[in-house]
PyMOL Python script that loads the backbone (N, CA, C, O; Angstrom):
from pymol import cmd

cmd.read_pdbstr("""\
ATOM      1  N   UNK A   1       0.842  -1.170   0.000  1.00  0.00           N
ATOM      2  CA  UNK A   1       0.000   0.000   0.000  1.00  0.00           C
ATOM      3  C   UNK A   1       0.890   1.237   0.000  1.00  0.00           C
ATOM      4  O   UNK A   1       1.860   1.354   0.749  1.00  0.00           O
ATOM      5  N   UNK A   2       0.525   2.098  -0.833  1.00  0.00           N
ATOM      6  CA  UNK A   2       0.723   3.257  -0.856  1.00  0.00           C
ATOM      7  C   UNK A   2       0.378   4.498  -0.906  1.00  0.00           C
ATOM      8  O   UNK A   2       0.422   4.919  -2.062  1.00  0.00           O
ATOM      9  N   UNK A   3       0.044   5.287  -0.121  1.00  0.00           N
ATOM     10  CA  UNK A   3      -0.376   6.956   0.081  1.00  0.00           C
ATOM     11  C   UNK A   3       0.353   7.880  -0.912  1.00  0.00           C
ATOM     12  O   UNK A   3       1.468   8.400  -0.873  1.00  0.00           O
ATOM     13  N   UNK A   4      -0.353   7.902  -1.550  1.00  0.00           N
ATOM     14  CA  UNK A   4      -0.057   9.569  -2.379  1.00  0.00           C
ATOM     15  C   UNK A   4      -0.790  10.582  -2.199  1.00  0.00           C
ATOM     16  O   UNK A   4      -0.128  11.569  -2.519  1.00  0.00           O
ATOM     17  N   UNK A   5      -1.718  10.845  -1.886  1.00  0.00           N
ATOM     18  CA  UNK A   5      -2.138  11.891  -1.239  1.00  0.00           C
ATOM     19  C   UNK A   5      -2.802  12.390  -0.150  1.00  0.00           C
ATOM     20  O   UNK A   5      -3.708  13.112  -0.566  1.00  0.00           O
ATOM     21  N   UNK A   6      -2.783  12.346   1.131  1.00  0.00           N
ATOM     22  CA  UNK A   6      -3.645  12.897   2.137  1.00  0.00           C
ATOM     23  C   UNK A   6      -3.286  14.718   2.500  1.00  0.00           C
ATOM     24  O   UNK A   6      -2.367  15.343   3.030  1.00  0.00           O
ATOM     25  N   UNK A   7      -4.480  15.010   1.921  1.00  0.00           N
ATOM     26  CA  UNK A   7      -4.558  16.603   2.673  1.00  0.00           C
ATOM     27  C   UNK A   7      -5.777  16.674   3.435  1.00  0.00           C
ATOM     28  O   UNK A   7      -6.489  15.700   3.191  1.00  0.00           O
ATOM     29  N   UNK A   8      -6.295  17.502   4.300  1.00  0.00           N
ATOM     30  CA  UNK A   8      -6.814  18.264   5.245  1.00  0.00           C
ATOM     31  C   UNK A   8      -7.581  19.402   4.595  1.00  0.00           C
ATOM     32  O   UNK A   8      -6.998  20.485   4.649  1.00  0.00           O
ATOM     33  N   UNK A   9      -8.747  19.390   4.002  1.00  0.00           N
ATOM     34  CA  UNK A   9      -9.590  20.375   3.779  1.00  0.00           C
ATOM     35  C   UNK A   9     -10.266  20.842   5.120  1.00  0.00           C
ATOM     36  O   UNK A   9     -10.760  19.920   5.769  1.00  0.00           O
ATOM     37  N   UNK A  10     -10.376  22.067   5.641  1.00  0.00           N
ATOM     38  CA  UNK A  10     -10.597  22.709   6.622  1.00  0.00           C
ATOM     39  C   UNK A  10     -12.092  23.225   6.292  1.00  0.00           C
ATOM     40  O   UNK A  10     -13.018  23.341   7.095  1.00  0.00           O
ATOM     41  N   UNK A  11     -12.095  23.568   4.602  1.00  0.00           N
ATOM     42  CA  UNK A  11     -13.268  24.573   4.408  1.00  0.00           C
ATOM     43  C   UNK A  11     -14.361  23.592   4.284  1.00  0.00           C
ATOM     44  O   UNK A  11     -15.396  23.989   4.819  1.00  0.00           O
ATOM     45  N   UNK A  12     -14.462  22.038   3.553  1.00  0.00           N
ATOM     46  CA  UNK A  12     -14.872  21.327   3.656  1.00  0.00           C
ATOM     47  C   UNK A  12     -15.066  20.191   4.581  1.00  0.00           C
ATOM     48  O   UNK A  12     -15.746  19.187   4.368  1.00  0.00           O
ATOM     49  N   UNK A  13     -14.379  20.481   5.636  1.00  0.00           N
ATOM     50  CA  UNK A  13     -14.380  19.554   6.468  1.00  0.00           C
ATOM     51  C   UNK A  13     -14.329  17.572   6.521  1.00  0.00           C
ATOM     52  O   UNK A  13     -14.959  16.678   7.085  1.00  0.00           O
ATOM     53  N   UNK A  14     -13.266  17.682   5.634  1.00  0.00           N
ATOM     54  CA  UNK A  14     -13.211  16.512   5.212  1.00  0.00           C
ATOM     55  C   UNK A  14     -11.269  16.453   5.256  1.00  0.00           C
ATOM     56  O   UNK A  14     -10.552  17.454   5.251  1.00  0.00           O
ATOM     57  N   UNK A  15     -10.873  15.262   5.288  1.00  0.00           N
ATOM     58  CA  UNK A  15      -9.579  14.840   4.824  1.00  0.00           C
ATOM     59  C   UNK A  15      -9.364  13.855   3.041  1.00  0.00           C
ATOM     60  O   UNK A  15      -9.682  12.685   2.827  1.00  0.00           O
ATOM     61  N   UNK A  16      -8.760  14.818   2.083  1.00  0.00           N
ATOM     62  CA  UNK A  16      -8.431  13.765   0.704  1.00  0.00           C
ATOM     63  C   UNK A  16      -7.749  12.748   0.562  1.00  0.00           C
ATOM     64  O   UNK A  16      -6.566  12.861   0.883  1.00  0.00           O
ATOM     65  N   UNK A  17      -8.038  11.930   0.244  1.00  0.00           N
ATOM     66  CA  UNK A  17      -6.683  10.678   0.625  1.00  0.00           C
ATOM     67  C   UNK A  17      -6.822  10.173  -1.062  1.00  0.00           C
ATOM     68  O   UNK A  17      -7.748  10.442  -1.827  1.00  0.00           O
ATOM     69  N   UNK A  18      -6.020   9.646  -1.248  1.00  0.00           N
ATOM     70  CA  UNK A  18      -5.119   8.758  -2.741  1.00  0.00           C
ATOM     71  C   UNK A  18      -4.348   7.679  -2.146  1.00  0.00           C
ATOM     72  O   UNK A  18      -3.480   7.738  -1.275  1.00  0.00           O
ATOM     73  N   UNK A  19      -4.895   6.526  -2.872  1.00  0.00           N
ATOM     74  CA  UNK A  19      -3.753   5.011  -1.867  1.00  0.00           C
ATOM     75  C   UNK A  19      -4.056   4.383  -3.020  1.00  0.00           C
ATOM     76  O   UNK A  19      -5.124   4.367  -3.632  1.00  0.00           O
ATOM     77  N   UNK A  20      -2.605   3.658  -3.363  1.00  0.00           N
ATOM     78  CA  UNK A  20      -2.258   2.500  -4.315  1.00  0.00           C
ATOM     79  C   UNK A  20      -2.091   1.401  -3.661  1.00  0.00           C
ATOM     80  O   UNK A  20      -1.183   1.192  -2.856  1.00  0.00           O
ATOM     81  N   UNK A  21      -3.112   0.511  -4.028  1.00  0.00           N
ATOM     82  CA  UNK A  21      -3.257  -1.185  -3.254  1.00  0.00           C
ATOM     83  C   UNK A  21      -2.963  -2.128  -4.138  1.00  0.00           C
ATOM     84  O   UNK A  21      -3.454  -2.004  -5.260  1.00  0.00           O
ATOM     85  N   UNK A  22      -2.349  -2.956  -3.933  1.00  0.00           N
ATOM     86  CA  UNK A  22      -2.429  -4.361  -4.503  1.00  0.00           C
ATOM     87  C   UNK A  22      -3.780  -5.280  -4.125  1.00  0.00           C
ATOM     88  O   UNK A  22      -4.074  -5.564  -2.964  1.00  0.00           O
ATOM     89  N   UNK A  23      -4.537  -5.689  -5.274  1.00  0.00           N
ATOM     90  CA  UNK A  23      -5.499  -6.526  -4.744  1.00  0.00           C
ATOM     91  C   UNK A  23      -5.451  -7.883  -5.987  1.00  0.00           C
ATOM     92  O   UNK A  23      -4.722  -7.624  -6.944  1.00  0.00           O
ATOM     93  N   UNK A  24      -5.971  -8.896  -6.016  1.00  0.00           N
ATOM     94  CA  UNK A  24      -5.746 -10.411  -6.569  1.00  0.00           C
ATOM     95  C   UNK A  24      -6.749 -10.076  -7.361  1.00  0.00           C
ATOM     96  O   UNK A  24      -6.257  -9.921  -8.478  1.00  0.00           O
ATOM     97  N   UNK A  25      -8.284  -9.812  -7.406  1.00  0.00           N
ATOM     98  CA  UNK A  25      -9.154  -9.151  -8.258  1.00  0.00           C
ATOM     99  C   UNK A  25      -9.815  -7.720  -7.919  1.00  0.00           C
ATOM    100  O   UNK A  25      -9.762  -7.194  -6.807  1.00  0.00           O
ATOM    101  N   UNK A  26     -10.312  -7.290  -8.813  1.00  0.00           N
ATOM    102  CA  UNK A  26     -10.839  -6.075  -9.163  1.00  0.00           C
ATOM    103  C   UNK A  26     -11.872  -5.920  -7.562  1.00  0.00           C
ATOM    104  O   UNK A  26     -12.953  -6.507  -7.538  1.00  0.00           O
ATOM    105  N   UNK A  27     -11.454  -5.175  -6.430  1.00  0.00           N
ATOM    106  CA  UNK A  27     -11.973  -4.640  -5.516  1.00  0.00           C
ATOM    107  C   UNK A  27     -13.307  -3.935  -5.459  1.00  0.00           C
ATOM    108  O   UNK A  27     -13.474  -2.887  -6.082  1.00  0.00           O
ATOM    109  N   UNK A  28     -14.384  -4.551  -4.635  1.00  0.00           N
ATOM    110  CA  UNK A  28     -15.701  -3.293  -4.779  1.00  0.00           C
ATOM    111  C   UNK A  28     -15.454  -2.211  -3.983  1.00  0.00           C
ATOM    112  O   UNK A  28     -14.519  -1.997  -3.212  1.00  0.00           O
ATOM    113  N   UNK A  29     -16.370  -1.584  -4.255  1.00  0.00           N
ATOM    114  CA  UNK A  29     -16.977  -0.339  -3.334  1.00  0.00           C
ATOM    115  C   UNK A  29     -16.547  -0.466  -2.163  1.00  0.00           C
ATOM    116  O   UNK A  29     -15.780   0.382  -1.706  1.00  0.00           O
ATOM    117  N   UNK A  30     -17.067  -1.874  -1.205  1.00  0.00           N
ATOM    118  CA  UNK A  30     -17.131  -2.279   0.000  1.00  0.00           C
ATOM    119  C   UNK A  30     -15.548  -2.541   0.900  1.00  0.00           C
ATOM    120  O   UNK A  30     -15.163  -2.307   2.046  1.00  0.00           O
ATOM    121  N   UNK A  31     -14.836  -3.254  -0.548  1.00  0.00           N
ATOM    122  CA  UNK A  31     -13.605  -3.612   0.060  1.00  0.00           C
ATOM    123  C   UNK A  31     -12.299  -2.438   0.083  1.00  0.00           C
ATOM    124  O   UNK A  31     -11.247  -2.399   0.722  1.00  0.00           O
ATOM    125  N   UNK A  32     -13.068  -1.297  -1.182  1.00  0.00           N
ATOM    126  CA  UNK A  32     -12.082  -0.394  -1.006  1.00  0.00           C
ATOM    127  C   UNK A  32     -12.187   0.461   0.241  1.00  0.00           C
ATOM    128  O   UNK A  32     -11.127   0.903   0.686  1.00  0.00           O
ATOM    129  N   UNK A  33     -13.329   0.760   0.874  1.00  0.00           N
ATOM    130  CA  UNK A  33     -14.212   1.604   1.939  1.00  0.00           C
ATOM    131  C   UNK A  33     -13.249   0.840   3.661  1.00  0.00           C
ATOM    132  O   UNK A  33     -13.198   1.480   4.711  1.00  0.00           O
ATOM    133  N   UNK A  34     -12.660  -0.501   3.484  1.00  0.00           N
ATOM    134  CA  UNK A  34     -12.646  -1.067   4.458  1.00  0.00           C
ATOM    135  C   UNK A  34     -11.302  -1.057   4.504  1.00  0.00           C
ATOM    136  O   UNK A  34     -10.900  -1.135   5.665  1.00  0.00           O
ATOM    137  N   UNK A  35     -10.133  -0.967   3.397  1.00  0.00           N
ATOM    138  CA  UNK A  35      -8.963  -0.737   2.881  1.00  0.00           C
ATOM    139  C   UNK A  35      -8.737   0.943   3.808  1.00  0.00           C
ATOM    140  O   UNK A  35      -8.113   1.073   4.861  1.00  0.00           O
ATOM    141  N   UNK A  36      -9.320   1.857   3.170  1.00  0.00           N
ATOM    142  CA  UNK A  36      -9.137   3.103   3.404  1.00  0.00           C
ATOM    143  C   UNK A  36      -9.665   3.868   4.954  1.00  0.00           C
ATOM    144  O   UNK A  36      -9.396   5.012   5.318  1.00  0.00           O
ATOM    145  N   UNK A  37     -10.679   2.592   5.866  1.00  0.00           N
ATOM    146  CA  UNK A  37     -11.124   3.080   6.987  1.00  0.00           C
ATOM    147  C   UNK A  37      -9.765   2.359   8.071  1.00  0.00           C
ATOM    148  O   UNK A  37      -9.509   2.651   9.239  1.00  0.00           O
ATOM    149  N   UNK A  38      -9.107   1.388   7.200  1.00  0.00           N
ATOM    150  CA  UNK A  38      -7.871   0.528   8.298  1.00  0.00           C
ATOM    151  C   UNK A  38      -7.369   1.834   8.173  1.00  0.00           C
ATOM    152  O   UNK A  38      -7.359   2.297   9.314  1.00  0.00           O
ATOM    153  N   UNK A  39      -6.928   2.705   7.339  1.00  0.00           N
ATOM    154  CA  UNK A  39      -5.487   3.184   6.700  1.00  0.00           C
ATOM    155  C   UNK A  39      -5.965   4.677   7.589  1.00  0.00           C
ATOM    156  O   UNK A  39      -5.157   5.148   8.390  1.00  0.00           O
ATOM    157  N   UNK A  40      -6.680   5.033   7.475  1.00  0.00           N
ATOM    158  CA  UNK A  40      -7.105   6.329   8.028  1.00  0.00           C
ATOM    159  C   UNK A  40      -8.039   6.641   9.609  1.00  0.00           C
ATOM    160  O   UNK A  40      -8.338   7.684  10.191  1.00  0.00           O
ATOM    161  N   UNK A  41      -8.388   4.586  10.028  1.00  0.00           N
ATOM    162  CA  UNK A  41      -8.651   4.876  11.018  1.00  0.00           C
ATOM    163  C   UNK A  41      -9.755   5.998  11.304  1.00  0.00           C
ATOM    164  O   UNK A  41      -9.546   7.065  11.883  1.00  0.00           O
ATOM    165  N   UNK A  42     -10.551   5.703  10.964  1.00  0.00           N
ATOM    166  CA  UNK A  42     -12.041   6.328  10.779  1.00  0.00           C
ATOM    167  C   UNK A  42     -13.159   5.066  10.683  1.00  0.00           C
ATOM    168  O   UNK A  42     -12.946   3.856  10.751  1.00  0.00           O
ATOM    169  N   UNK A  43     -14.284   5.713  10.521  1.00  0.00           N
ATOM    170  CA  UNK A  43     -15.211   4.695  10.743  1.00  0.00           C
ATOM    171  C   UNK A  43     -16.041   4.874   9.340  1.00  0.00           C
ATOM    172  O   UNK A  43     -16.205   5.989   8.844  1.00  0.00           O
ATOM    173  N   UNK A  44     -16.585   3.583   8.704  1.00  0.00           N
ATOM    174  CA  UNK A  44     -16.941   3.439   7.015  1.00  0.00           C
ATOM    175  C   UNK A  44     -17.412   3.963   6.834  1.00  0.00           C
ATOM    176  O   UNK A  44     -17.093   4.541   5.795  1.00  0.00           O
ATOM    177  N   UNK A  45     -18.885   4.532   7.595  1.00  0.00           N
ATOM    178  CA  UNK A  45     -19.945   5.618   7.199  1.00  0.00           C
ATOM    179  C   UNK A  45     -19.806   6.992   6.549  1.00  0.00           C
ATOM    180  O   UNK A  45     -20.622   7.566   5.829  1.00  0.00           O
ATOM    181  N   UNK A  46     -17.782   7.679   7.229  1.00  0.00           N
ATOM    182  CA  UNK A  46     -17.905   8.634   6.970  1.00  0.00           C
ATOM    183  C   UNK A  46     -16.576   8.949   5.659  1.00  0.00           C
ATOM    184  O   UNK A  46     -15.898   9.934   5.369  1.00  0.00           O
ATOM    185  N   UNK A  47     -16.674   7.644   5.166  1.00  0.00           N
ATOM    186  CA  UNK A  47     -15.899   7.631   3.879  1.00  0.00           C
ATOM    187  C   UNK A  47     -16.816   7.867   2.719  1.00  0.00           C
ATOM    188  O   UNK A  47     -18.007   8.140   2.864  1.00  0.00           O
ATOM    189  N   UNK A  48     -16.212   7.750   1.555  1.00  0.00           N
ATOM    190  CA  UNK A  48     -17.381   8.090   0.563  1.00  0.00           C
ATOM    191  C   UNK A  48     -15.929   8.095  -0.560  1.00  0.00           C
ATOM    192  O   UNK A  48     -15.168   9.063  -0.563  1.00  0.00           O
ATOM    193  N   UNK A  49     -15.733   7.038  -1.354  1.00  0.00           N
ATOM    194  CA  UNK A  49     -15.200   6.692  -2.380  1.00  0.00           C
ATOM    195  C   UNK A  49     -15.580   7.549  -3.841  1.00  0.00           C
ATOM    196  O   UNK A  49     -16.736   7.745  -4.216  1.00  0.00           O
ATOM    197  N   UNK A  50     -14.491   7.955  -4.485  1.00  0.00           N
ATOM    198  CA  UNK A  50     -14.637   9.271  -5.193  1.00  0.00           C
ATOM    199  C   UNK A  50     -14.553   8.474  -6.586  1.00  0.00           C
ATOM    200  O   UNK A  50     -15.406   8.697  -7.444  1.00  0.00           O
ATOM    201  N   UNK A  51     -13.441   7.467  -6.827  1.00  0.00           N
ATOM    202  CA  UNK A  51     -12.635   7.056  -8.045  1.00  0.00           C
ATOM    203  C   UNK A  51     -12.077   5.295  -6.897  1.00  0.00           C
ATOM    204  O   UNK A  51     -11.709   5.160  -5.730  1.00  0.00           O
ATOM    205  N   UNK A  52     -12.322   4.242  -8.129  1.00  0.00           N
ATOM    206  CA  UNK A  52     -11.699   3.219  -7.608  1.00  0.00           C
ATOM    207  C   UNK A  52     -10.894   2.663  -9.092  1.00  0.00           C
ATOM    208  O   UNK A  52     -11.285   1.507  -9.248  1.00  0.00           O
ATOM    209  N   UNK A  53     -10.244   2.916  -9.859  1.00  0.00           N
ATOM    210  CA  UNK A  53      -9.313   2.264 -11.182  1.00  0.00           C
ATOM    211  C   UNK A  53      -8.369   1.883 -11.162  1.00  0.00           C
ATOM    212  O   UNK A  53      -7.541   2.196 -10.306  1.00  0.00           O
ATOM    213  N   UNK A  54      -8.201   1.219 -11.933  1.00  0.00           N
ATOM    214  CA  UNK A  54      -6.326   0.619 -12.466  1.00  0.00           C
ATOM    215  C   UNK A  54      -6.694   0.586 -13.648  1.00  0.00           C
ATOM    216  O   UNK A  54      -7.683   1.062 -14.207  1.00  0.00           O
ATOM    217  N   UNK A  55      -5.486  -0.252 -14.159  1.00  0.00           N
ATOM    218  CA  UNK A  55      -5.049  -0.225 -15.551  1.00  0.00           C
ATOM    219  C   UNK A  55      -4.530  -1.311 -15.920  1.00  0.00           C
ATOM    220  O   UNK A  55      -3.524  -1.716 -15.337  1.00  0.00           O
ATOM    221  N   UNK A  56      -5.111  -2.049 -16.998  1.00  0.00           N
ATOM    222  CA  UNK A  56      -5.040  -3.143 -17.822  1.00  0.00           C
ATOM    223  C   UNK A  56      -3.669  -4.119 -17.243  1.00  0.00           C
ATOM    224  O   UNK A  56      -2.470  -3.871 -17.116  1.00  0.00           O
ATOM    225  N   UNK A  57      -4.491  -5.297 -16.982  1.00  0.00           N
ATOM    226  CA  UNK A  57      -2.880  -6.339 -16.687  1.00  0.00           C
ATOM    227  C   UNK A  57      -2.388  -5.598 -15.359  1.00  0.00           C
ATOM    228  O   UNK A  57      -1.178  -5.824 -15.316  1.00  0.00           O
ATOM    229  N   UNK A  58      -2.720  -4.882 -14.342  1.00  0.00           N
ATOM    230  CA  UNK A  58      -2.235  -4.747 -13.162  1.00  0.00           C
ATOM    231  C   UNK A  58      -2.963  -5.194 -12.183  1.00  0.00           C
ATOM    232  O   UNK A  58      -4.052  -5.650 -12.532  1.00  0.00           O
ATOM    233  N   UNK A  59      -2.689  -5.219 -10.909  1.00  0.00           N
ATOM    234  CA  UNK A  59      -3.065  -5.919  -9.977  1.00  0.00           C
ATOM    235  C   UNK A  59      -3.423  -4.788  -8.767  1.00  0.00           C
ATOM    236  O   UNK A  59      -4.066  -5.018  -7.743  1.00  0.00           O
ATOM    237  N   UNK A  60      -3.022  -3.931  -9.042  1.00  0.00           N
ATOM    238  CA  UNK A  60      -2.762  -2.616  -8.326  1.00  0.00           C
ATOM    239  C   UNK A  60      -3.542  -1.478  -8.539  1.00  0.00           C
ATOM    240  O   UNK A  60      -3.125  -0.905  -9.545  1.00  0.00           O
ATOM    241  N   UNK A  61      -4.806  -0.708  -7.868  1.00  0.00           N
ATOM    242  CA  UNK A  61      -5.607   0.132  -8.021  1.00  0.00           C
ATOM    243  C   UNK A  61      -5.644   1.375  -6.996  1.00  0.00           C
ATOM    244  O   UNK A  61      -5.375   1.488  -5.800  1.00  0.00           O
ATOM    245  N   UNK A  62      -6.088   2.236  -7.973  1.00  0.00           N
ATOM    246  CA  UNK A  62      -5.974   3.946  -7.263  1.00  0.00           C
ATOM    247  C   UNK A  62      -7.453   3.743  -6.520  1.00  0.00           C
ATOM    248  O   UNK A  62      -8.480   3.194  -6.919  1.00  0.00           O
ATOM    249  N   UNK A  63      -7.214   4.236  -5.607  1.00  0.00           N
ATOM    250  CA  UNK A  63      -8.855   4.640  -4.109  1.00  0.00           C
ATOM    251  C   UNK A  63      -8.607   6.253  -4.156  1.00  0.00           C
ATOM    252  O   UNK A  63      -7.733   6.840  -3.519  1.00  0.00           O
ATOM    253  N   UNK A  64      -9.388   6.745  -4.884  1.00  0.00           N
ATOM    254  CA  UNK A  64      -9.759   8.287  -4.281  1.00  0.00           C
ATOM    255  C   UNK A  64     -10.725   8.551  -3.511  1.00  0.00           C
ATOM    256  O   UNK A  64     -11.746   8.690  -4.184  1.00  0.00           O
ATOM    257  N   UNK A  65     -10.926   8.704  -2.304  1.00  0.00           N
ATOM    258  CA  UNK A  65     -11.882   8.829  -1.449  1.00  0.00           C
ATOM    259  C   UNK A  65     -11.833  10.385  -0.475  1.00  0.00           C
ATOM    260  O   UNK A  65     -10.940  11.229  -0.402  1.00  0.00           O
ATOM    261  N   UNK A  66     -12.882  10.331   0.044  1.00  0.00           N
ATOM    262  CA  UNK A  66     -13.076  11.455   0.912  1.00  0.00           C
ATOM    263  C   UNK A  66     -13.331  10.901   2.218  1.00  0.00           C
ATOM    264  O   UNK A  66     -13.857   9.788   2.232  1.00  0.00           O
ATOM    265  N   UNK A  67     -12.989  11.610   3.624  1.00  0.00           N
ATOM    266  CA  UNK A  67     -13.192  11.223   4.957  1.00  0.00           C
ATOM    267  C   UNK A  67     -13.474  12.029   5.588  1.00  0.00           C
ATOM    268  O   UNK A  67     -12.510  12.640   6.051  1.00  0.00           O
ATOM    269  N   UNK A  68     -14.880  12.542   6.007  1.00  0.00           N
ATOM    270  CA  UNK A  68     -15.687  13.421   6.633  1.00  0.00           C
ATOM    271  C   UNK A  68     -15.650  13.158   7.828  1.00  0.00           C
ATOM    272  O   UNK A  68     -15.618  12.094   8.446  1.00  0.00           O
ATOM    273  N   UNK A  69     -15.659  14.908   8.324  1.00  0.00           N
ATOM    274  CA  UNK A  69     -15.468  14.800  10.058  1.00  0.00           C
ATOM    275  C   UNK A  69     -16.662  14.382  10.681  1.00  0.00           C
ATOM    276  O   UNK A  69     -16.718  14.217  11.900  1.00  0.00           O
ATOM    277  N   UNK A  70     -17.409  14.240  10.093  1.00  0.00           N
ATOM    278  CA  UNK A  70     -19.148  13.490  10.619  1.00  0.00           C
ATOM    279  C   UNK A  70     -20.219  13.812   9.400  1.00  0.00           C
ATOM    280  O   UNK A  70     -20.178  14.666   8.514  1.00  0.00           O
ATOM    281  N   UNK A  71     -21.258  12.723   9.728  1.00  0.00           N
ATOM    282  CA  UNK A  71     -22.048  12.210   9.180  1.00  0.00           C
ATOM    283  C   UNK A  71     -22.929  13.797   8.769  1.00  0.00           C
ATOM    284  O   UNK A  71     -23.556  13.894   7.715  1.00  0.00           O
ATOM    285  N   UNK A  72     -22.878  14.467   9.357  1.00  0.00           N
ATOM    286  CA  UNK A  72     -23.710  15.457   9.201  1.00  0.00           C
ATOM    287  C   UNK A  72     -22.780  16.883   8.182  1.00  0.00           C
ATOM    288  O   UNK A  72     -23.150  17.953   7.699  1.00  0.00           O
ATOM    289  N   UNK A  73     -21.696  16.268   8.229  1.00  0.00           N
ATOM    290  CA  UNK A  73     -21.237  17.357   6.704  1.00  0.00           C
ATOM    291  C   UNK A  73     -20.456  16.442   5.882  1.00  0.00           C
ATOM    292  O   UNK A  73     -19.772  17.014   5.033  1.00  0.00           O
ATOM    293  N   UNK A  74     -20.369  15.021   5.915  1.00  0.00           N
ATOM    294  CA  UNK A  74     -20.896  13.893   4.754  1.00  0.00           C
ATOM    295  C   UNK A  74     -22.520  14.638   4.003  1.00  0.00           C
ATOM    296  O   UNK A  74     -22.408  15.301   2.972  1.00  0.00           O
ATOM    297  N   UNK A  75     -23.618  14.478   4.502  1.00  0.00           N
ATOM    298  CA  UNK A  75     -24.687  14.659   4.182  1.00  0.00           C
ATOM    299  C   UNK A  75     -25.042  15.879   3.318  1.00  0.00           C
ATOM    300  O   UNK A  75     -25.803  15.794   2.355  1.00  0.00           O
ATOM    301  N   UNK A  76     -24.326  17.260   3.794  1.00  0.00           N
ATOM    302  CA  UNK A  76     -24.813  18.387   3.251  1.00  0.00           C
ATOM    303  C   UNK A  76     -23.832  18.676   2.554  1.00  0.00           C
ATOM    304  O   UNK A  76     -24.162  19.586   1.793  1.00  0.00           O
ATOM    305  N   UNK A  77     -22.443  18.281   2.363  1.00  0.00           N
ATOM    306  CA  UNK A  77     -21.582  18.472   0.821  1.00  0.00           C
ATOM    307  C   UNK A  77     -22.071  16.926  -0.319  1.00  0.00           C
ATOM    308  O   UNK A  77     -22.039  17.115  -1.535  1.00  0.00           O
ATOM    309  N   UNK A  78     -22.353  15.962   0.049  1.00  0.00           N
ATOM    310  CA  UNK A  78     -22.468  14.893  -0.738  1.00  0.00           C
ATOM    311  C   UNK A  78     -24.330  15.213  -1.690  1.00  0.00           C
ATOM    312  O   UNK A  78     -25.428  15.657  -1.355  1.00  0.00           O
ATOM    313  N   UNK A  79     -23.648  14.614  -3.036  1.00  0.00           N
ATOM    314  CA  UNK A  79     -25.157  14.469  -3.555  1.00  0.00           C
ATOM    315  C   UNK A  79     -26.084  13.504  -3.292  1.00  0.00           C
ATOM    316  O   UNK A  79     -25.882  12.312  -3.527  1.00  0.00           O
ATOM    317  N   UNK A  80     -27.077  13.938  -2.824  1.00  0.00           N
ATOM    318  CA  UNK A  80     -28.008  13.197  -2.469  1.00  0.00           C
ATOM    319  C   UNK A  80     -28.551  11.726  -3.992  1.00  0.00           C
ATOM    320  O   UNK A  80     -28.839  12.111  -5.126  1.00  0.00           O
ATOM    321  N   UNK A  81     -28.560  10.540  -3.695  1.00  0.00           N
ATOM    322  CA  UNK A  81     -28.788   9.427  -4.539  1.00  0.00           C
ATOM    323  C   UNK A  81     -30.150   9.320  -4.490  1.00  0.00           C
ATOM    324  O   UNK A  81     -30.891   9.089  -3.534  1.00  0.00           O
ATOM    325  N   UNK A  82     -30.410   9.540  -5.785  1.00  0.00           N
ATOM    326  CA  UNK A  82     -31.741   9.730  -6.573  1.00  0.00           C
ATOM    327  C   UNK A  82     -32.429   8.412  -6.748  1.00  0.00           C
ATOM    328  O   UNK A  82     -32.101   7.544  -7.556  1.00  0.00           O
ATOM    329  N   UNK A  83     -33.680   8.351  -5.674  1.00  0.00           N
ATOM    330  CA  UNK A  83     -34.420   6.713  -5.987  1.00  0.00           C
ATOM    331  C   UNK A  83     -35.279   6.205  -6.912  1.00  0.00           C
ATOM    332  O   UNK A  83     -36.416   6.226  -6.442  1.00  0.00           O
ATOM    333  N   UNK A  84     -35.248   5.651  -8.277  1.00  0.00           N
ATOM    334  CA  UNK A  84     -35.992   5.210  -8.994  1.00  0.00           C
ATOM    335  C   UNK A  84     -37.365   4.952  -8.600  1.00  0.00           C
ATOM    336  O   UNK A  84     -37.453   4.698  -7.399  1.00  0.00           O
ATOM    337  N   UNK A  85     -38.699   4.935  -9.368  1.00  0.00           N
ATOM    338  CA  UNK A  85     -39.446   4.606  -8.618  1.00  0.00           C
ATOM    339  C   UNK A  85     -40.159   3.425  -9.129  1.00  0.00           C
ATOM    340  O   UNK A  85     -40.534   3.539 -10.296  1.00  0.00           O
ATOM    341  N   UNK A  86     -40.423   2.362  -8.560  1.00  0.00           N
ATOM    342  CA  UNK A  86     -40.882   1.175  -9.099  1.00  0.00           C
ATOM    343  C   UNK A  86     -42.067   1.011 -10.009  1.00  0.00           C
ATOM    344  O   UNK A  86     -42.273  -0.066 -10.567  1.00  0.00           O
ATOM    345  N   UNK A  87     -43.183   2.496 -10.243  1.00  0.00           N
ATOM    346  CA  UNK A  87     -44.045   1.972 -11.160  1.00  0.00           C
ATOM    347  C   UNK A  87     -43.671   2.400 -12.354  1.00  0.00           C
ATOM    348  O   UNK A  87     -43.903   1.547 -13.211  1.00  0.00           O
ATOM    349  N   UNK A  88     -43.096   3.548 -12.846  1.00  0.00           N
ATOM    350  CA  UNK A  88     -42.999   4.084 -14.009  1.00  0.00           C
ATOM    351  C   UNK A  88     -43.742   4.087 -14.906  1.00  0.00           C
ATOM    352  O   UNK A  88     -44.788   3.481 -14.674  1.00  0.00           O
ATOM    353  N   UNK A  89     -43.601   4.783 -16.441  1.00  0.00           N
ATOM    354  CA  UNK A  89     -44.581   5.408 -17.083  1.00  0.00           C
ATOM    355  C   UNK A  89     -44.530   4.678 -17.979  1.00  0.00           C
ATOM    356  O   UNK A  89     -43.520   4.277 -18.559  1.00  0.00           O
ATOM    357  N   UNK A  90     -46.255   4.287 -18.301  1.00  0.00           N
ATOM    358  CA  UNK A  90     -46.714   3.380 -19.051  1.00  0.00           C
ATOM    359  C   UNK A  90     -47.627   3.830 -20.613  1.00  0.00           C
ATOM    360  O   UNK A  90     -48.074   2.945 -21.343  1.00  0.00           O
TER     361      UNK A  90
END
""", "prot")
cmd.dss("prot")
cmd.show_as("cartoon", "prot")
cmd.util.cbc("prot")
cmd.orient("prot")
């Protein structure tokens, strides 16, 4: 593992982090969230995964994530996820 970027946004109240992992297959959402809460020592809720890629034939993937000082300015900088609605137009 490797850190390339952690800064400290003050105005946003969040910390940026960048980490290069080795993983055996292509990592979800879940496993990168659990990667980056060991590494930063925070708790999963207040992560929020920005970018998870690599590149062809590697084994090794970029985590851009964000780490909010609480759930409550997670909530009011993050976009709210838009719920489909099950009957739709007929």
């Amino acid at each position: 593992m490797n850190i390339i970027k952690d800064i400290k946004n003050e105005n946003l109240k969040r910390r940026e982090m960048k980490v290069v992992v080795a993983f055996e297959k292509n990592p979800g959402i879940a496993e990168a969230i659990k990667v980056i809460s060991d590494v930063a020592k925070s708790s999963a809720d207040l992560i929020v995964i920005k970018k998870l890629k690599s590149k062809f034939g590697r084994n090794t993937f970029l985590i851009d994530s964000f780490i909010y000082n609480s759930v409550e300015d997670r909530n009011m900088i993050e976009p709210k996820v838009k719920v489909k609605k099950a009957g739709g137009a007929k």
